[in-house]
C-alpha positions as MATLAB code, in Angstrom:
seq = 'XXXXXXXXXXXXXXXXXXXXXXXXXXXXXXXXXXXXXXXXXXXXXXXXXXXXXXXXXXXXXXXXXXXXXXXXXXXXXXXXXXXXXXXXXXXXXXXXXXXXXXXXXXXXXXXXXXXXXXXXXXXXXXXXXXXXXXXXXXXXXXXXXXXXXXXXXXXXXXXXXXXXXXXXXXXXXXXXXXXXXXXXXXXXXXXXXXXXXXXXXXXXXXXXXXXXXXXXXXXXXXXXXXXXXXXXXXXXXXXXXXXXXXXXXXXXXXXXXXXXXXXXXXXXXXXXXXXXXXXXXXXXXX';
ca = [
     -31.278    0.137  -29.409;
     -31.696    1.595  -25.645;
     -28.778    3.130  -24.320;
     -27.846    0.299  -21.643;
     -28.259   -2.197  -24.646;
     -25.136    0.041  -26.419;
     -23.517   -0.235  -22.943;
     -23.629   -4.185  -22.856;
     -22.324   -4.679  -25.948;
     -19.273   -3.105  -25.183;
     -16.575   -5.422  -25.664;
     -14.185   -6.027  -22.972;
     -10.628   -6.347  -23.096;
      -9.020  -10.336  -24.231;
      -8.026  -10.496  -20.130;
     -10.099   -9.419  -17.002;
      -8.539  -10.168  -13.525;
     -10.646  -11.212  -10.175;
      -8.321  -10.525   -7.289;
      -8.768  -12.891   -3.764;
      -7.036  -13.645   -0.873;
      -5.817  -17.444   -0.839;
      -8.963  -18.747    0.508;
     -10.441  -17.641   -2.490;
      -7.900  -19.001   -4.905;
      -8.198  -22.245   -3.528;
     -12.147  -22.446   -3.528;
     -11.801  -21.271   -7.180;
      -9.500  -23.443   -8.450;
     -11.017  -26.717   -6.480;
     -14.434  -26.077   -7.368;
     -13.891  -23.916  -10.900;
     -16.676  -21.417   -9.373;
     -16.292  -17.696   -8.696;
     -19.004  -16.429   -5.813;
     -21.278  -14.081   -6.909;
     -22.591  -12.098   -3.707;
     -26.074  -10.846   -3.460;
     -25.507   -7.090   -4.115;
     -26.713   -6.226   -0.682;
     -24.297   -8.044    1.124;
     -21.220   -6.235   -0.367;
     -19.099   -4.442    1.654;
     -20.021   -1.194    0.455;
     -23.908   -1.001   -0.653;
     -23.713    3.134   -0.655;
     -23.125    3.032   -4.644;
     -25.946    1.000   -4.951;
     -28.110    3.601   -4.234;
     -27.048    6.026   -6.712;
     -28.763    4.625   -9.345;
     -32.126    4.597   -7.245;
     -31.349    8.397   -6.235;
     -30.839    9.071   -9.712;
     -34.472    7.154  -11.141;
     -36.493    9.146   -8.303;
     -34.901   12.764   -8.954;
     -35.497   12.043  -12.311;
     -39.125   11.001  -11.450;
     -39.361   14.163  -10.160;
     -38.689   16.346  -12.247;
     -41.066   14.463  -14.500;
     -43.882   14.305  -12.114;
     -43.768   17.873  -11.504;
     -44.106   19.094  -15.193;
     -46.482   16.464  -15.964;
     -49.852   17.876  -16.715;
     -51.336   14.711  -17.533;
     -53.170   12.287  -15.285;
     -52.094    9.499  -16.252;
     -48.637   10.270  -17.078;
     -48.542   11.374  -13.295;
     -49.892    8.264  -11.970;
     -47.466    6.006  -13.643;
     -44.639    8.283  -12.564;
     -46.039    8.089   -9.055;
     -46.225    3.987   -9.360;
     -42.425    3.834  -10.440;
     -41.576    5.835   -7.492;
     -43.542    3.940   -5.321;
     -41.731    0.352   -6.933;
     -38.526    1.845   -6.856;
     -38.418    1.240   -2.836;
     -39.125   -2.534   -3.603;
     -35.883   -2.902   -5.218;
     -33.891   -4.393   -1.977;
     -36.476   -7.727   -2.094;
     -34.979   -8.938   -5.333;
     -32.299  -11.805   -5.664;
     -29.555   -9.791   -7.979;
     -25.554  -11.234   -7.752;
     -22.591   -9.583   -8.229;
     -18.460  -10.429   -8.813;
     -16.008   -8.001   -9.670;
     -13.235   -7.882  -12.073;
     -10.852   -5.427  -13.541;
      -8.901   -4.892  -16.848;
      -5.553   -4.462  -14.686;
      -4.039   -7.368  -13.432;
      -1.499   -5.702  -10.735;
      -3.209   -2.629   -9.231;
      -2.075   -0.558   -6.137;
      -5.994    0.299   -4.951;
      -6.833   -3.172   -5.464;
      -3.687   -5.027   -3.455;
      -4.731   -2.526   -0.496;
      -8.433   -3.564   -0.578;
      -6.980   -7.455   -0.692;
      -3.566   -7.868    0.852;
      -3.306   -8.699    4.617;
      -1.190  -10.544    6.487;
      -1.879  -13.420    3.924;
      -0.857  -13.240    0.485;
      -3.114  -12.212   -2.401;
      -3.797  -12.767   -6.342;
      -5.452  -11.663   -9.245;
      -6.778  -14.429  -11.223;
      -6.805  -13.286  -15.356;
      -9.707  -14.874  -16.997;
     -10.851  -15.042  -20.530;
     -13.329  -12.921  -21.285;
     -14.815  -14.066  -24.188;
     -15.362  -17.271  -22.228;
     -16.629  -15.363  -19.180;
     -19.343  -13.393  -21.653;
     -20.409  -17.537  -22.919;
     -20.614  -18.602  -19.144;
     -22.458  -15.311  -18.408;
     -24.940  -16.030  -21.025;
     -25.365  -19.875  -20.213;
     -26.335  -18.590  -16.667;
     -28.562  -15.741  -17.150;
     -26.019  -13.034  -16.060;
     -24.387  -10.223  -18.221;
     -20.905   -8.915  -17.949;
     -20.996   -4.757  -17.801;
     -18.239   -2.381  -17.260;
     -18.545   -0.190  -14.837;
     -19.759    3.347  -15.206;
     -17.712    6.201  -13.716;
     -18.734    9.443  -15.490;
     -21.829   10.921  -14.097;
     -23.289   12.400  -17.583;
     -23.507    9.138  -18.670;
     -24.866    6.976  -15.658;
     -27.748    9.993  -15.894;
     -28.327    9.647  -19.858;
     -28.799    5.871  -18.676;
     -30.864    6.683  -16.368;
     -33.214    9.197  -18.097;
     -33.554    6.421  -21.047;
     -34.736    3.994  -19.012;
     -37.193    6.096  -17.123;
     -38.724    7.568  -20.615;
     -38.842    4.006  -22.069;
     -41.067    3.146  -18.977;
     -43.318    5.607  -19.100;
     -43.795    5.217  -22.860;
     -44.642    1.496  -21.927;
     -41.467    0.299  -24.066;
     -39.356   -0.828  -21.842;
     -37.376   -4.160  -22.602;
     -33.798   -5.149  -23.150;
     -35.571   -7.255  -26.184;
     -36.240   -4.577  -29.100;
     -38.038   -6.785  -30.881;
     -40.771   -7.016  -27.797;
     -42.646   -3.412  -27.038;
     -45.699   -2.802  -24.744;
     -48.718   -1.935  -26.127;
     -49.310    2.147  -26.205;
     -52.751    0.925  -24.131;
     -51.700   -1.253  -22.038;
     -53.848   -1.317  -18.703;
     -50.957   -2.882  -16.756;
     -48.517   -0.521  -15.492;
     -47.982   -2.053  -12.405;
     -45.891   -4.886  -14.461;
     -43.918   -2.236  -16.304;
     -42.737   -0.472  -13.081;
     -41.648   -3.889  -11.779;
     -39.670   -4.891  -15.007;
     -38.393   -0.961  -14.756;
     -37.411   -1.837  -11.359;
     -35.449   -4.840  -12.415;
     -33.890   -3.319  -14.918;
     -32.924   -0.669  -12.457;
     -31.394   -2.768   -9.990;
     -29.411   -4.683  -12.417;
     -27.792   -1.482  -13.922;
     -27.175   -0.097   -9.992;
     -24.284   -2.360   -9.556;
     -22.461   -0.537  -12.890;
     -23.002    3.469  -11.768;
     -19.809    4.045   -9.410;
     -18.504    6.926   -7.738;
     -15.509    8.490  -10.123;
     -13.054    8.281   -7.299;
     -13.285    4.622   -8.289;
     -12.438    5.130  -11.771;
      -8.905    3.323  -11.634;
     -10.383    0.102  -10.770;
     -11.544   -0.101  -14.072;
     -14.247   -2.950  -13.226;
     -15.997   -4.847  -14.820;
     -18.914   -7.128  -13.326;
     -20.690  -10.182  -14.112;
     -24.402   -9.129  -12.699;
     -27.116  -12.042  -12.431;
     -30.739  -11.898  -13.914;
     -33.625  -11.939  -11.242;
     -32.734  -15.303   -9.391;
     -35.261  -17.498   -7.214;
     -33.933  -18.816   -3.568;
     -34.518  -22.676   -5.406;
     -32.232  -21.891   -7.503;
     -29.696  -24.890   -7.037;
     -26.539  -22.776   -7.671;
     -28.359  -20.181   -5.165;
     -26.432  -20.862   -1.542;
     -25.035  -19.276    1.363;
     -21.558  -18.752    2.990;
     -20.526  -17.655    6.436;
     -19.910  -13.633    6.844;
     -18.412  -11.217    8.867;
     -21.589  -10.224   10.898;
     -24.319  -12.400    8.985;
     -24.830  -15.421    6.921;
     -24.599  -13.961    2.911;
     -25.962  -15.388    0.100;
     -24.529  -15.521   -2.942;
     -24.142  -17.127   -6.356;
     -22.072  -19.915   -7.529;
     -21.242  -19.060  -10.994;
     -19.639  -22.134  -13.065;
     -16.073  -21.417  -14.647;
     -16.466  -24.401  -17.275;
     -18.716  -25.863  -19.096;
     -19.052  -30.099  -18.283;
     -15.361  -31.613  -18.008;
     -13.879  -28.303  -20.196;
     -11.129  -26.890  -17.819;
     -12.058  -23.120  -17.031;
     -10.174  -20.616  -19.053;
      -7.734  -19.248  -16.927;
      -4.992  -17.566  -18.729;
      -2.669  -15.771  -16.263;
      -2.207  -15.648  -12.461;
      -0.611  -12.891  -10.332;
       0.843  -13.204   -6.789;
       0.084  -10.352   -4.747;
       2.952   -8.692   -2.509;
       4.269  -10.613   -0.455;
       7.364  -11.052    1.808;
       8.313  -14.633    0.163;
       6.994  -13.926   -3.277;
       9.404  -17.140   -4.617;
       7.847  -19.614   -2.858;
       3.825  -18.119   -2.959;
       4.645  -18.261   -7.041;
       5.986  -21.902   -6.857;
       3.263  -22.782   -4.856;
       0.106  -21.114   -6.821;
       1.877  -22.853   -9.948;
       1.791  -26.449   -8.931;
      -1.686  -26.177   -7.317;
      -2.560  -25.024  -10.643;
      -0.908  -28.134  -12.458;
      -2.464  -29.934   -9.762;
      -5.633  -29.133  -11.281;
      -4.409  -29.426  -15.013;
      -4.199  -25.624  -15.776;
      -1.043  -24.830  -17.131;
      -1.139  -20.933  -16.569;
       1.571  -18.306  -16.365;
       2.154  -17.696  -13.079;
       3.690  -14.150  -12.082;
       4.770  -11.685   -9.329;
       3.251   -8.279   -8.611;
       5.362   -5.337   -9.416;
       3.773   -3.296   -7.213;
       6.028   -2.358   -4.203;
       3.745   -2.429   -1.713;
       4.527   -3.286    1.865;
       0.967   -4.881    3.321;
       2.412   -7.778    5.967;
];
């Protein structure tokens, strides 16, 4: 078993929490889809690259104390893939194991209030897995987003590189162009897990896609700040099944009463009968 396959099959905690603004509850709850964004249209991209900074310094180091030729070319090919990384279709949505954080009413409260929605996450791992897309947690400590890293770059170059252990590359294979491209993939889909440690208290979790085509008909595109973003809608239910929902938490908020009473009978509205609470968090954002 690779080292990002132990990672995956960590098991998250019974509850993770998506916080939105109001527009967000509302699409959510109407539509029972959560928007996955295309990881290149987040608001911060920087920590995507640290898992491509990572891949090519440990290229490097492998390059220069390769004495074989053909080791050397195929460490030269990765390198050269690794730059392809921003074509591909890859979608991201966040979550977090706490429900009422201080970092994360900041990054969500404005003048508006704001919620964290608690989902199952057993039933988020089955929708993930219906849809192509694996739920991760997020990676803080740098000794192990760089054992991550170095595994996947040695099972590349050994031509063994698949989630699948059951399916290997041939020790001869004359294609290594198609293993730096699956290496690639790989890559890009573990970026979105490798964050800073000053991040650590978020304690996220993500729901990452698989490589997705633009015909994709759950593929679409919503208005941005400075562009038109494309993103993912990820179902929340499978055929008339009511999403699992299990909790919902109101932000802060100057008339917390009546935001609570209101989140709870849109809710009912719907036919969720969820716990509806208020934030604890004395924060002052309106």
């Amino acid at each position: 078993m690779s080292e990002l396959e132990k990672h995956l099959s960590k098991k998250p905690p019974e509850v993770l929490f998506h916080y939105t603004n109001q527009s967000g509850l509302l699409g959510i709850i109407d539509t029972f889809e959560i928007w996955a964004t295309k990881i290149l249209y987040l608001n911060d991209t920087t920590e995507l690259l640290l898992a491509f900074e990572m891949a090519k310094e440990e290229l490097d180091k492998r390059r220069l104390d390769s004495g074989d030729p053909d080791k050397y070319r195929k460490v030269e090919i990765l390198q050269h893939k690794i730059d392809s990384w921003k074509s591909i279709n890859l979608f991201v949505c966040s979550f977090s194991e706490d429900g009422d954080s201080l970092s994360q009413w900041r990054a969500y409260g404005n003048s508006t209030s704001s919620f964290s929605i608690g989902f199952s996450s057993a039933h988020l791992k089955q929708m993930a897995l219906n849809n192509e897309f694996v739920l991760a947690k997020c990676i803080y400590d740098e000794k192990s987003q760089r054992d991550l890293i170095t595994d996947l770059v040695v099972r590349a170059l050994r031509k063994d590189f698949a989630l699948n252990p059951n399916r290997l590359f041939d020790l001869v294979d004359p294609e290594p162009d198609k293993i730096a491209e699956e290496c690639v993939a790989e890559l890009a889909r573990l970026a979105p897990i490798l964050k800073h440690k000053s991040f650590s208290e978020e304690k996220e979790w993500r729901l990452i896609s698989g490589l997705t085509s633009h015909e994709h008909p759950l593929f679409s595109f919503r208005q941005g700040a400075s562009m038109i973003a494309p993103y993912f809608r990820f179902p929340l239910r499978e055929g008339n099944d009511l999403p699992k929902i299990v909790k919902l938490v109101v932000g802060p908020t100057p008339h917390e009463i009546l935001a609570a009473e209101s989140a709870d009978m849109l809710l009912r509205k719907k036919g969720l009968d969820i716990e509806v609470v208020v934030s604890t968090i004395p924060l002052r954002n309106y």
